[in-house]
N, CA, C and O atoms as a Tinker XYZ file with bonds, in Angstrom:
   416  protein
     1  N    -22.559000   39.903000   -5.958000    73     2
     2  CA   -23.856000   40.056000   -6.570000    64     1     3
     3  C    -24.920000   39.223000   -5.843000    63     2     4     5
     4  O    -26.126000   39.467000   -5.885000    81     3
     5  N    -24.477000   38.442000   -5.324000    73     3     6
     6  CA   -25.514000   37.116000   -4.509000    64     5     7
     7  C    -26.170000   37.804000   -3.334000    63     6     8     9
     8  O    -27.237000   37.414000   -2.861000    81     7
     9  N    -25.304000   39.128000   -2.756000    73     7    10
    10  CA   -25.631000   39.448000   -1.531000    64     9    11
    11  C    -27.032000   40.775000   -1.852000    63    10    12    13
    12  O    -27.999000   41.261000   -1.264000    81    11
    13  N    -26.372000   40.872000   -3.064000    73    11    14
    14  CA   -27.519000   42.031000   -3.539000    64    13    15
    15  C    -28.587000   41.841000   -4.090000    63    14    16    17
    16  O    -29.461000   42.707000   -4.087000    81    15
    17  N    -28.743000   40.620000   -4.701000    73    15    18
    18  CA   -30.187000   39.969000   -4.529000    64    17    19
    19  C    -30.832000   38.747000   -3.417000    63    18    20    21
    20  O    -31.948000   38.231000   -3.463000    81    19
    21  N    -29.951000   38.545000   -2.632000    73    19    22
    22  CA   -30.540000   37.888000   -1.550000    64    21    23
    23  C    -30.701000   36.487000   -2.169000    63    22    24    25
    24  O    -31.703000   35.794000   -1.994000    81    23
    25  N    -29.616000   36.120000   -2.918000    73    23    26
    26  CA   -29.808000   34.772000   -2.829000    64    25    27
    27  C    -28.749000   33.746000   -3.262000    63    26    28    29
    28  O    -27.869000   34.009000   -4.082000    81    27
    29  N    -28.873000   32.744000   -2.747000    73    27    30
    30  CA   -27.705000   31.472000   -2.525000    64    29    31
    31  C    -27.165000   31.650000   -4.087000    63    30    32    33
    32  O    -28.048000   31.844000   -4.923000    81    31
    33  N    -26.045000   31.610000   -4.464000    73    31    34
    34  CA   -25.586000   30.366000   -5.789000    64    33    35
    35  C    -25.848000   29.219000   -6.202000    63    34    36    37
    36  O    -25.905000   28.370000   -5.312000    81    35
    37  N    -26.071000   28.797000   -7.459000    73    35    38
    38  CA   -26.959000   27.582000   -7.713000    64    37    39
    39  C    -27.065000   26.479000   -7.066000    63    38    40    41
    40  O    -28.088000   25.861000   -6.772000    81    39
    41  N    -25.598000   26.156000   -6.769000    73    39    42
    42  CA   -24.580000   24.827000   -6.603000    64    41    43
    43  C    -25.127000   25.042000   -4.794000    63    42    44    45
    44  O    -25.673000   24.075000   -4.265000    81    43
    45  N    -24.970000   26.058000   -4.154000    73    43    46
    46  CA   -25.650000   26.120000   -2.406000    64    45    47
    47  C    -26.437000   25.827000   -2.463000    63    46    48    49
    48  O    -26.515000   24.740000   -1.891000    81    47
    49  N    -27.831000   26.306000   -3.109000    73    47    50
    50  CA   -29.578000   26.208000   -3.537000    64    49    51
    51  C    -29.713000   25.016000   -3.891000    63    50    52    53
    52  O    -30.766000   24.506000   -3.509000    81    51
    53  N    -28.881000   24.225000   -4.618000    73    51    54
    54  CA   -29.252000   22.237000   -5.259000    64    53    55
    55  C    -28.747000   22.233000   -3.796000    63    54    56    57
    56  O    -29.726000   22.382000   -3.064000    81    55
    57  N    -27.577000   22.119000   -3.066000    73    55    58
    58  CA   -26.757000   21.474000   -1.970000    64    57    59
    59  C    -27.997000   21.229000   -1.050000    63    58    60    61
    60  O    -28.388000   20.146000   -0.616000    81    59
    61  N    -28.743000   22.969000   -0.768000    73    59    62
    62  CA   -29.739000   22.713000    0.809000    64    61    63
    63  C    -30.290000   22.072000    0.461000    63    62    64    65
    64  O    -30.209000   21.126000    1.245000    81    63
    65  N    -31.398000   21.655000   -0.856000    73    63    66
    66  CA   -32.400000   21.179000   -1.078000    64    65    67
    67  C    -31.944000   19.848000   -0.798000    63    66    68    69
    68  O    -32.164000   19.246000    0.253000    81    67
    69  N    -31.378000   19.465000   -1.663000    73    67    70
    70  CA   -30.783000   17.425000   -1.973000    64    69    71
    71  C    -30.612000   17.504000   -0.196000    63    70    72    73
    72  O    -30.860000   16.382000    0.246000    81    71
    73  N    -30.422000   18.047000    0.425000    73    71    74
    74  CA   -29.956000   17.504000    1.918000    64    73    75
    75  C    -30.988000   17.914000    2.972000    63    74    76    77
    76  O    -30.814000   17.482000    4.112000    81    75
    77  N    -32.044000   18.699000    2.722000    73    75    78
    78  CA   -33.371000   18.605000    2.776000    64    77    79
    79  C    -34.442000   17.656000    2.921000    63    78    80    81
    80  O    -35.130000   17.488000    3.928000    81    79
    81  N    -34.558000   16.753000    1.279000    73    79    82
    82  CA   -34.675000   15.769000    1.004000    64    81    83
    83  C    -34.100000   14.335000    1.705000    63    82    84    85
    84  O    -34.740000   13.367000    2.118000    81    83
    85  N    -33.094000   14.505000    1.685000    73    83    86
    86  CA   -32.471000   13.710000    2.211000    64    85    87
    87  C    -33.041000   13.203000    3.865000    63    86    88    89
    88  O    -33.501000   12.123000    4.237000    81    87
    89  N    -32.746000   14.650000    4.718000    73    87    90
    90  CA   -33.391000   14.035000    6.022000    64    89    91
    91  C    -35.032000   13.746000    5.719000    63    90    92    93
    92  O    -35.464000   12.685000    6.170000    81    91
    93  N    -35.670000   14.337000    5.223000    73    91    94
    94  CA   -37.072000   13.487000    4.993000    64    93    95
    95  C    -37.041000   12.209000    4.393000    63    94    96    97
    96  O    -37.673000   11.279000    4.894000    81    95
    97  N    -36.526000   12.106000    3.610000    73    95    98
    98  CA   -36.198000   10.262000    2.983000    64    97    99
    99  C    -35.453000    9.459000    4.004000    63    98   100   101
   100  O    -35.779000    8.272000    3.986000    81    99
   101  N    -34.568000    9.769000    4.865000    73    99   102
   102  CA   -33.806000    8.764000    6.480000    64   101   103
   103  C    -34.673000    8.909000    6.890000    63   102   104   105
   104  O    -34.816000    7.710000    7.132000    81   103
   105  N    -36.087000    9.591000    7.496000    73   103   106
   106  CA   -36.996000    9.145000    8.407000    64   105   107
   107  C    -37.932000    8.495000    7.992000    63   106   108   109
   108  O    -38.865000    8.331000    8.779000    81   107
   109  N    -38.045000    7.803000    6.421000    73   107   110
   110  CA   -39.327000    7.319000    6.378000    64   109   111
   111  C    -38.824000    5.868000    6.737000    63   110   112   113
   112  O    -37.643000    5.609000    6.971000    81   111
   113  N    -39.780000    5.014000    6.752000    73   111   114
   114  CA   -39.516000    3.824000    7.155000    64   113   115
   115  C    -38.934000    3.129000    6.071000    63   114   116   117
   116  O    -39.152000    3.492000    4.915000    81   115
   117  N    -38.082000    1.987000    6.386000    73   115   118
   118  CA   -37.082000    1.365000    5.698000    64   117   119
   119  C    -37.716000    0.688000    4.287000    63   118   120   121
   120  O    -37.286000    0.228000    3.229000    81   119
   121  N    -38.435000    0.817000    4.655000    73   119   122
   122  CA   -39.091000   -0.307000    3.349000    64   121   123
   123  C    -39.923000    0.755000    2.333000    63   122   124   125
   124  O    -40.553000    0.212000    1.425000    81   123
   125  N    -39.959000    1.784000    2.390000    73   123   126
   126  CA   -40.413000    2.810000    1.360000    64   125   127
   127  C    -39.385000    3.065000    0.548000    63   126   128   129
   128  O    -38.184000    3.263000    0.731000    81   127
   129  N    -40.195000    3.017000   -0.533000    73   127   130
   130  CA   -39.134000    2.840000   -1.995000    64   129   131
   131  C    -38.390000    3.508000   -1.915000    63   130   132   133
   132  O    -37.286000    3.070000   -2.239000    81   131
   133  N    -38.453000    4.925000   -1.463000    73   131   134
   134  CA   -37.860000    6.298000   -1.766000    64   133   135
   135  C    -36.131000    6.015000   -1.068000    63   134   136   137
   136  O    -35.012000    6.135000   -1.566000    81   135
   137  N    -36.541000    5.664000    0.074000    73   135   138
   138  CA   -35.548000    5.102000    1.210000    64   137   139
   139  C    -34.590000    3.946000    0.455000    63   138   140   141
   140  O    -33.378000    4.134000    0.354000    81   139
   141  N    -35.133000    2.928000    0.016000    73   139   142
   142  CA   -34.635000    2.138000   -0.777000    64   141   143
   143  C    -33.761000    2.338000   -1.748000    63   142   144   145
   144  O    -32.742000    1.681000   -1.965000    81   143
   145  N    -34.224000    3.379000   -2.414000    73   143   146
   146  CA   -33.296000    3.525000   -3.738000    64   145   147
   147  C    -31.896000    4.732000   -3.349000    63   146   148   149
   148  O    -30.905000    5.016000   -4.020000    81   147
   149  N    -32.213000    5.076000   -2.412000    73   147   150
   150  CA   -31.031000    5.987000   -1.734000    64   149   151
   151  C    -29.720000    5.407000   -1.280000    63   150   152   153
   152  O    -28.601000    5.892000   -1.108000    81   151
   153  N    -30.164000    4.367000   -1.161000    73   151   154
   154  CA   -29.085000    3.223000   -1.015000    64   153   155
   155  C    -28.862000    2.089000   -1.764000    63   154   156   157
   156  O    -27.861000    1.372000   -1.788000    81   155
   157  N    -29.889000    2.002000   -2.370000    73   155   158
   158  CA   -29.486000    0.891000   -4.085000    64   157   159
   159  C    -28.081000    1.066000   -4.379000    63   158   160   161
   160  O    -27.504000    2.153000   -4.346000    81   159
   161  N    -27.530000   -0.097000   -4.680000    73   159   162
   162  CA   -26.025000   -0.144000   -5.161000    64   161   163
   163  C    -26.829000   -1.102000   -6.382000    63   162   164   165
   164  O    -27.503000   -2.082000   -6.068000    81   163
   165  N    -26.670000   -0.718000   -7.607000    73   163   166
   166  CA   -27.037000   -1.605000   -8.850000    64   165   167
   167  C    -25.715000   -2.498000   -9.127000    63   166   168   169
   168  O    -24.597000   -1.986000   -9.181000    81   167
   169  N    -25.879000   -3.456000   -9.245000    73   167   170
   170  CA   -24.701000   -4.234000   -9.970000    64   169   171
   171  C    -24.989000   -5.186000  -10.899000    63   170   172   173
   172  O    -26.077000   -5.754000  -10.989000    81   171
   173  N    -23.859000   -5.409000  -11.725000    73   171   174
   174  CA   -23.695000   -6.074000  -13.091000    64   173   175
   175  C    -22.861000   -4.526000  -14.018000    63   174   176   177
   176  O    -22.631000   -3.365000  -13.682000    81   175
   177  N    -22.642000   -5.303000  -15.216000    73   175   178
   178  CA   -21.510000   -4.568000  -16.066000    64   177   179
   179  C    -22.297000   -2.904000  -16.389000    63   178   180   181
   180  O    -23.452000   -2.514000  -16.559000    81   179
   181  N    -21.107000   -2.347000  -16.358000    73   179   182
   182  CA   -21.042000   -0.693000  -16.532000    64   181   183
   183  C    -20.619000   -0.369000  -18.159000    63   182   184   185
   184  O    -19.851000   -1.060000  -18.830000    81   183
   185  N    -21.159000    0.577000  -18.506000    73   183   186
   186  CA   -20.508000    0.983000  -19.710000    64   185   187
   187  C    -19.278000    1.680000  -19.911000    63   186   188   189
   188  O    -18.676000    2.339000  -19.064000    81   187
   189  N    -18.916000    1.459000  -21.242000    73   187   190
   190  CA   -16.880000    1.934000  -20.997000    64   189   191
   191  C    -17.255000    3.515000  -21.092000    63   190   192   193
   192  O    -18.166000    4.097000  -21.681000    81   191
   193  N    -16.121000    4.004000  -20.227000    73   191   194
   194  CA   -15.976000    5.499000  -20.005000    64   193   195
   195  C    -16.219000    6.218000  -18.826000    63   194   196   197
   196  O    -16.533000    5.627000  -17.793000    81   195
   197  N    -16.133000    7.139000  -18.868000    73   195   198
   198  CA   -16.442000    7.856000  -17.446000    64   197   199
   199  C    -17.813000    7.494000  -17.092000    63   198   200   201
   200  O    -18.759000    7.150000  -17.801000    81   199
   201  N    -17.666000    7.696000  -15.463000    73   199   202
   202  CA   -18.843000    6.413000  -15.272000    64   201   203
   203  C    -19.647000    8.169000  -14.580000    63   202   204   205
   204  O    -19.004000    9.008000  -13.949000    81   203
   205  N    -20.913000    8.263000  -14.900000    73   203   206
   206  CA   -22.112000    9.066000  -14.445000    64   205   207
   207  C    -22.209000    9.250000  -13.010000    63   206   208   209
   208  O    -22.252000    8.261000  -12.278000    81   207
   209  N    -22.249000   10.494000  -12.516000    73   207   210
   210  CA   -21.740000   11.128000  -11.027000    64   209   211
   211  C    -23.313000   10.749000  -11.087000    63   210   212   213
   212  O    -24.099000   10.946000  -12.014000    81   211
   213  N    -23.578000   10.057000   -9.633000    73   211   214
   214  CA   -25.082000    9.545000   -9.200000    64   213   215
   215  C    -25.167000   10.594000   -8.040000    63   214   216   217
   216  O    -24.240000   11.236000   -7.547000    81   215
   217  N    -26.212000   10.612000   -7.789000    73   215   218
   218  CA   -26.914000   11.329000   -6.161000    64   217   219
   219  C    -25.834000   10.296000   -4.941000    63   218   220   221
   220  O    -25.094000   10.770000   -4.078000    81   219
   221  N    -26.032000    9.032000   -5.198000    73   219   222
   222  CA   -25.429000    8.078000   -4.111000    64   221   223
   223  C    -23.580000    9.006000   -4.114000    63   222   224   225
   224  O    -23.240000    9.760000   -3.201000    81   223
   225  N    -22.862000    8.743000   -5.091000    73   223   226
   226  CA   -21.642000    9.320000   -5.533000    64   225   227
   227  C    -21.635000   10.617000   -4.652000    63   226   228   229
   228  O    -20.965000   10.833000   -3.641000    81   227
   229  N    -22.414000   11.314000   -5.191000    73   227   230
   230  CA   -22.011000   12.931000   -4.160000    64   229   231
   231  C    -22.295000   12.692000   -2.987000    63   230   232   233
   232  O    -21.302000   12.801000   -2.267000    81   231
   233  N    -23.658000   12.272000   -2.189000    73   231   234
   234  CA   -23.656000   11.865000   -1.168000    64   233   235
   235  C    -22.391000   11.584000   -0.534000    63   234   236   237
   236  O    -21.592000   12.278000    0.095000    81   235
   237  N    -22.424000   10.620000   -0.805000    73   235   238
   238  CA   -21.084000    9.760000    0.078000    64   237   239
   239  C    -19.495000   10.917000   -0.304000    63   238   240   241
   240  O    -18.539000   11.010000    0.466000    81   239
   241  N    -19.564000   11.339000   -1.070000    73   239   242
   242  CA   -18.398000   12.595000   -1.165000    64   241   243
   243  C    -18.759000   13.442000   -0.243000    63   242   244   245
   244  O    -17.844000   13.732000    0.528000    81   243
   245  N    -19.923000   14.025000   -0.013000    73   243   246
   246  CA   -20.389000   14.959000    1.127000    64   245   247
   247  C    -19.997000   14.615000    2.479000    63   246   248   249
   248  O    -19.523000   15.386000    3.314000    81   247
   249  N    -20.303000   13.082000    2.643000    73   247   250
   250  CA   -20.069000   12.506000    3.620000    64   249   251
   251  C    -18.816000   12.121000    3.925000    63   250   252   253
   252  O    -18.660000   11.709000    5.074000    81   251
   253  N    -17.940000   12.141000    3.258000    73   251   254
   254  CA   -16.497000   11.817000    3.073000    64   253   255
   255  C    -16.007000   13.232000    3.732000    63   254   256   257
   256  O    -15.094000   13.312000    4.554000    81   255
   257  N    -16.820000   14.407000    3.198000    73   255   258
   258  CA   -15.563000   16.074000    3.816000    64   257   259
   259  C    -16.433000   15.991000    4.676000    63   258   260   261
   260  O    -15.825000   16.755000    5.426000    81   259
   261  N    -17.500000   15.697000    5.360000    73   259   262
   262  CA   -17.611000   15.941000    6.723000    64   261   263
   263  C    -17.681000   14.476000    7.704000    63   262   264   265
   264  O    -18.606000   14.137000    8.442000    81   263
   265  N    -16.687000   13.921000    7.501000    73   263   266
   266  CA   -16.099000   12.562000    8.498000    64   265   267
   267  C    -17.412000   12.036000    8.831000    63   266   268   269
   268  O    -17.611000   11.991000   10.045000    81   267
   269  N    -18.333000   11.641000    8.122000    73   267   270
   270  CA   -19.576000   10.993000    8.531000    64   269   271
   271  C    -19.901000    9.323000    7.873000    63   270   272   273
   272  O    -19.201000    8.343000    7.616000    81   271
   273  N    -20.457000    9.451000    7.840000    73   271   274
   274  CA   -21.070000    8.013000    7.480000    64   273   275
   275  C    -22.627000    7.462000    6.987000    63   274   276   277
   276  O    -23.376000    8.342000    7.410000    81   275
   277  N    -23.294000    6.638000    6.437000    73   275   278
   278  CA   -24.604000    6.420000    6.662000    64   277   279
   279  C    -25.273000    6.203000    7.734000    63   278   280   281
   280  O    -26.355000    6.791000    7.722000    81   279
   281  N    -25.039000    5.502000    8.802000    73   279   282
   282  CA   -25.552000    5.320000    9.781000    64   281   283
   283  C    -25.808000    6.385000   11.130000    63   282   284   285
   284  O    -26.597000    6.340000   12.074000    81   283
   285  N    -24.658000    7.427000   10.695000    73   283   286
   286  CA   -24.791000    8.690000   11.639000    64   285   287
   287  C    -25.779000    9.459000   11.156000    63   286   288   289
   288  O    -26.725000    9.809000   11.862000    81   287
   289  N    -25.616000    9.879000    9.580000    73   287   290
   290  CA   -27.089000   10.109000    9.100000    64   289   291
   291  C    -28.284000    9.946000    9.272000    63   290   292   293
   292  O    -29.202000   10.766000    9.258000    81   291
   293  N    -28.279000    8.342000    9.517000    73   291   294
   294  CA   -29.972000    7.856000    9.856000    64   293   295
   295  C    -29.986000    8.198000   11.151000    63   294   296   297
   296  O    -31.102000    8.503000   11.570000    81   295
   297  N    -29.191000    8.241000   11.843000    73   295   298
   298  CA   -29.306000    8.620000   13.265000    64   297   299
   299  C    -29.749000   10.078000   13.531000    63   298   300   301
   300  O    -30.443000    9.934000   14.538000    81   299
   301  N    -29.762000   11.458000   13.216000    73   299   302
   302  CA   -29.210000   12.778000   13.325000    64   301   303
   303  C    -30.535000   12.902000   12.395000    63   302   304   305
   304  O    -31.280000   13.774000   12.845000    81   303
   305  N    -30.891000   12.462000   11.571000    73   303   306
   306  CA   -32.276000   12.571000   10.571000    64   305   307
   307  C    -33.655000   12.333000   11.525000    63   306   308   309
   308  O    -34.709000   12.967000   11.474000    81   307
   309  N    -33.233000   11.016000   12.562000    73   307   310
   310  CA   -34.973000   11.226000   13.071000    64   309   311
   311  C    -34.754000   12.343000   14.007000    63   310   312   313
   312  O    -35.788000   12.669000   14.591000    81   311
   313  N    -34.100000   12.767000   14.200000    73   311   314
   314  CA   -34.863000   14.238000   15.099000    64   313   315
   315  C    -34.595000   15.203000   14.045000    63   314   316   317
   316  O    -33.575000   15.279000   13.361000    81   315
   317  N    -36.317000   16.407000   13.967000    73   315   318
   318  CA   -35.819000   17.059000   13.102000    64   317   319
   319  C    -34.999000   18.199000   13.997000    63   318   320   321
   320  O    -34.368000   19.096000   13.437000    81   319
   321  N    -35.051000   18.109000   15.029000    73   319   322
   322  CA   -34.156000   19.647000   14.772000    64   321   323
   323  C    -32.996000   19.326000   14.893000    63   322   324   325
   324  O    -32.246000   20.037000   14.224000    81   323
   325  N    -32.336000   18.272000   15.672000    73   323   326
   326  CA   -30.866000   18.181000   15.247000    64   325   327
   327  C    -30.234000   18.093000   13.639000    63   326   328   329
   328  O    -29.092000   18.044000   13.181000    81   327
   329  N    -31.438000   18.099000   13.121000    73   327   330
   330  CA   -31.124000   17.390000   11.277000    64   329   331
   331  C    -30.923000   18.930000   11.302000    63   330   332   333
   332  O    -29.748000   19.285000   11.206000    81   331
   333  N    -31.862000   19.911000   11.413000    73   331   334
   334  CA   -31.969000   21.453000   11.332000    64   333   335
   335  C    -30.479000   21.973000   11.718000    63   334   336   337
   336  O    -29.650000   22.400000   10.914000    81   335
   337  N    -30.363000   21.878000   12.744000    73   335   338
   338  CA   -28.829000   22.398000   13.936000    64   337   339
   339  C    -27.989000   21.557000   12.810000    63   338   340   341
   340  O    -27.517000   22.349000   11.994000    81   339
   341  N    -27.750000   20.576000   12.595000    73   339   342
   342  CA   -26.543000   19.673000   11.928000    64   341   343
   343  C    -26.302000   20.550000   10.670000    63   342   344   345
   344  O    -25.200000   21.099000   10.652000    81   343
   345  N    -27.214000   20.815000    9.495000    73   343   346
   346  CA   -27.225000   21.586000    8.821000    64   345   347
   347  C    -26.103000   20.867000    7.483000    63   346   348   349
   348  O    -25.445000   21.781000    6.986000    81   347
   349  N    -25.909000   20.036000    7.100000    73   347   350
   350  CA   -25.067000   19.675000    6.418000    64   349   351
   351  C    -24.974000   20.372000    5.148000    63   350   352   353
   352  O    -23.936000   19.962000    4.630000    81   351
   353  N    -25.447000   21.092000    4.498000    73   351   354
   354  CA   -25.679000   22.126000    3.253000    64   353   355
   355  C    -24.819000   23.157000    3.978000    63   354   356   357
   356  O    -24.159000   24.023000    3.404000    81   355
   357  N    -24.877000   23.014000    5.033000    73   355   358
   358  CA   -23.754000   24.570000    5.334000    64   357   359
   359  C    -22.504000   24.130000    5.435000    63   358   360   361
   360  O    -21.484000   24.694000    5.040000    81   359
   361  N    -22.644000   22.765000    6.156000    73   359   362
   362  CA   -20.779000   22.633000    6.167000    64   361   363
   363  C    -20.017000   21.986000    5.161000    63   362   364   365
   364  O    -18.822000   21.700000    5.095000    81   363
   365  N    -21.029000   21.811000    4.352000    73   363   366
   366  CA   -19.978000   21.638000    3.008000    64   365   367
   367  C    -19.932000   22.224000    1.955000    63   366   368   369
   368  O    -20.196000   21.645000    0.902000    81   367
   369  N    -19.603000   23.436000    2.007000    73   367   370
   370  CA   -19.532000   24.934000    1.108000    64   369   371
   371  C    -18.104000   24.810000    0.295000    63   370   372   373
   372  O    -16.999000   24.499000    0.740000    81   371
   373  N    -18.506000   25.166000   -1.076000    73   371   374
   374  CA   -17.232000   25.387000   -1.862000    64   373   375
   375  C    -16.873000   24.409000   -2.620000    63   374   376   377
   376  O    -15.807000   24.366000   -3.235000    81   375
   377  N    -17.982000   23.320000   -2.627000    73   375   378
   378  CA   -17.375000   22.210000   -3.334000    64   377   379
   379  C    -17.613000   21.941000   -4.510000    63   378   380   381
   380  O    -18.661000   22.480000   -4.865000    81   379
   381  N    -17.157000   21.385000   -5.253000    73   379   382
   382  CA   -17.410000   21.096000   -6.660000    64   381   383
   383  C    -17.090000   19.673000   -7.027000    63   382   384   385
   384  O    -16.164000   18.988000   -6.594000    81   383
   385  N    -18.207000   19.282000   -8.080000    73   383   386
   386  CA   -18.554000   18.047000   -7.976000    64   385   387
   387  C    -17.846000   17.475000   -9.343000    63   386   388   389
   388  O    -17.381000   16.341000   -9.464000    81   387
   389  N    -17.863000   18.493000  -10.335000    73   387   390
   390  CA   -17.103000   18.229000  -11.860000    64   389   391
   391  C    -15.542000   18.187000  -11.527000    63   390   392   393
   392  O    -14.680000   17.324000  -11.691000    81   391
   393  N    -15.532000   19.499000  -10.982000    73   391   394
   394  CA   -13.672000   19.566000  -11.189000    64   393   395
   395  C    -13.619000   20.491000   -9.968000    63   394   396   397
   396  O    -14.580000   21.057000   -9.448000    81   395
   397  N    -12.021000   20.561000   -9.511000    73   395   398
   398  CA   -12.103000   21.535000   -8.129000    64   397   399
   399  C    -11.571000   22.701000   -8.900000    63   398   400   401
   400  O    -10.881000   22.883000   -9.903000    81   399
   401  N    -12.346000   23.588000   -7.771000    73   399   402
   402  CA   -12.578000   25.326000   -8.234000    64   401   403
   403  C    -11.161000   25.979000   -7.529000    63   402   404   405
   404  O    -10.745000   25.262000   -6.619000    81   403
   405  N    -10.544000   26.904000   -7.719000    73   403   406
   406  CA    -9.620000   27.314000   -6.581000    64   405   407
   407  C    -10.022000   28.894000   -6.155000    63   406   408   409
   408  O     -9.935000   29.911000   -6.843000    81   407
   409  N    -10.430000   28.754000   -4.960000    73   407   410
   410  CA   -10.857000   30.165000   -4.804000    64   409   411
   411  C    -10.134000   31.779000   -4.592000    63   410   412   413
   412  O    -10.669000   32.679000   -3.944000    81   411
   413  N     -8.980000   31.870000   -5.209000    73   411   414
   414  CA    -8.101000   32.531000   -4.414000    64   413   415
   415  C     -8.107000   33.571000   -5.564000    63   414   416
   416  O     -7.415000   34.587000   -5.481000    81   415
């Protein structure tokens, strides 16, 4: 049905965007808030229970299935077209962030 209206599935459509975002937030300069809070690690006590899937959380899961890191990121972000060519919304298709899906 996706192909017959010409358009992504939800979970692809959040993926490009957040990673979109993303290379525009690695090129701003370090000290802009936006930049800042992308990498905020908050600490002090958590509340009991399952602990709240953050932007940082998937990130770094994204970055986990494609053998990357933060620093390759900031690297591959100031040029835009390698950020373009790199494409990270494409190579990490199929994933699920609640529970795993089985596609078969």
């Amino acid at each position: 049905m996706w192909e017959r209206t010409n358009q992504l599935p939800a979970e692809e459509e959040i993926r490009k965007r957040r990673w979109k975002w993303i290379g525009h937030t690695l090129r701003k300069s370090p000290n802009c808030i936006t930049r800042q809070a992308l990498t905020w690690n908050p600490e002090g006590k958590r509340k009991r229970g399952r602990l709240k899937s953050t932007l940082r959380w998937e990130l770094e899961a994204d970055m986990e299935r494609m053998n990357n890191n933060w620093k390759e990121l900031e690297r591959i972000a100031q040029d835009r077209v390698e950020w373009a060519a790199y494409a990270p919304s494409r190579r990490v298709t199929g994933v699920s962030y609640i529970y795993s899906v089985d596609q078969s």
